[in-house]
Structure formats: structure tokens, C-alpha cells
C-alpha positions as CSV (number, residue, x, y, z in Angstrom):
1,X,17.5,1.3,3.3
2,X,15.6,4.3,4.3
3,X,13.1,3.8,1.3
4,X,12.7,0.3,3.2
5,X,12.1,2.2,6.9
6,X,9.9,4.7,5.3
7,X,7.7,1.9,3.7
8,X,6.7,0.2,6.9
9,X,5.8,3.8,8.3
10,X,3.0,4.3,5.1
11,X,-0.4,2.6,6.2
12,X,-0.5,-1.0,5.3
13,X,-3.3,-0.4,2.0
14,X,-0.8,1.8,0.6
15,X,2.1,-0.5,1.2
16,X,0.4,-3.8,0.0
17,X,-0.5,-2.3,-3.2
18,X,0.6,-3.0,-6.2
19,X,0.6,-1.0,-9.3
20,X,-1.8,-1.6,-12.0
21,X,-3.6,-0.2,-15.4
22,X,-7.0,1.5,-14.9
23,X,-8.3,-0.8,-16.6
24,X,-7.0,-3.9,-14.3
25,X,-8.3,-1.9,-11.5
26,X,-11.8,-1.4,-12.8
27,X,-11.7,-5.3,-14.1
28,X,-10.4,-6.6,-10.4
29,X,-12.0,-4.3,-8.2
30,X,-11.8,-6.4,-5.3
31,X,-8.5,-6.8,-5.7
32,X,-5.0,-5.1,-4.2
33,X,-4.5,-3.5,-7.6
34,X,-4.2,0.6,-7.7
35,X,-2.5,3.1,-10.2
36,X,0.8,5.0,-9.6
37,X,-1.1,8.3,-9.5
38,X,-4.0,7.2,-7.4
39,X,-1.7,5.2,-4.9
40,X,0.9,8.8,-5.2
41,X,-2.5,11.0,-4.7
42,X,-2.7,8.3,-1.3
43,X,0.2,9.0,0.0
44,X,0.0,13.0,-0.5
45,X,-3.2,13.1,1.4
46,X,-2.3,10.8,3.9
47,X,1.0,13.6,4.6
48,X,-1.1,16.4,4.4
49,X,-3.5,15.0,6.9
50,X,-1.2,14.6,9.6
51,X,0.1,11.6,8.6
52,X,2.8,10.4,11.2
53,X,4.8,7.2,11.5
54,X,3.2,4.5,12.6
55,X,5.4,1.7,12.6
56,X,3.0,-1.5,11.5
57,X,5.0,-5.0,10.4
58,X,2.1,-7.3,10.0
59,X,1.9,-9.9,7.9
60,X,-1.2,-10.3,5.7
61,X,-3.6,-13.2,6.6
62,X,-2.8,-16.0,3.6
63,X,0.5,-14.7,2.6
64,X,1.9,-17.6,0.6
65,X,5.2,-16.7,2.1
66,X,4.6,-16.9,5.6
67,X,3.6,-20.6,7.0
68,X,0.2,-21.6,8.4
């Protein structure tokens, strides 16, 4: 549950991500793809930064999961 909490506090670009190979990333540029350590290497600098929570529960535009 707390992993949950934590993971709305993380900016939205960092939550929405999802994991990919270097090479999907430098196929699909455009896309939400990133690597562990690049999305990790994020999250570090966004902490070291200041960082904060920042409590943010939007829904991305064309979700298939949320109605039109």
C-alpha cells in the first residue's frame, strides 16, 4: 500500500512510464517507453532536487480504461 501512496506522489512522466530496452526506446522515441536505470536516475534527481509530494491523480487523456 505505501509503494501505491508513494507512486501518486512521483511526477506523472515518471509514473506513466513503462520499462523498456534501449533499443525500444531509441526505436519508439515518441513513445512512454524508458529504461529501469534512466527512469531510477529520474527519480534520484527529482529527490535530490527537492522533490516533495505532490499529490497528482489525473487520468491521461485517451486512457482506454477510463470512458469518453
Amino acid at each position: 500500500m505505501l509503494v501505491n501512496i508513494w507512486a501518486f506522489s512521483i511526477p506523472v512522466e515518471f509514473r506513466r512510464a513503462r520499462f523498456c530496452t534501449e533499443e525500444e526506446v531509441r526505436l519508439n522515441p515518441d513513445s512512454h517507453c524508458i529504461t529501469f536505470d534512466n527512469w531510477k536516475s529520474g527519480i534520484i534527481d527529482y529527490y535530490a532536487n527537492g522533490g516533495g509530494v505532490q499529490f497528482d491523480f489525473t487520468v491521461e487523456a485517451g486512457n482506454k480504461w477510463v470512458g469518453s
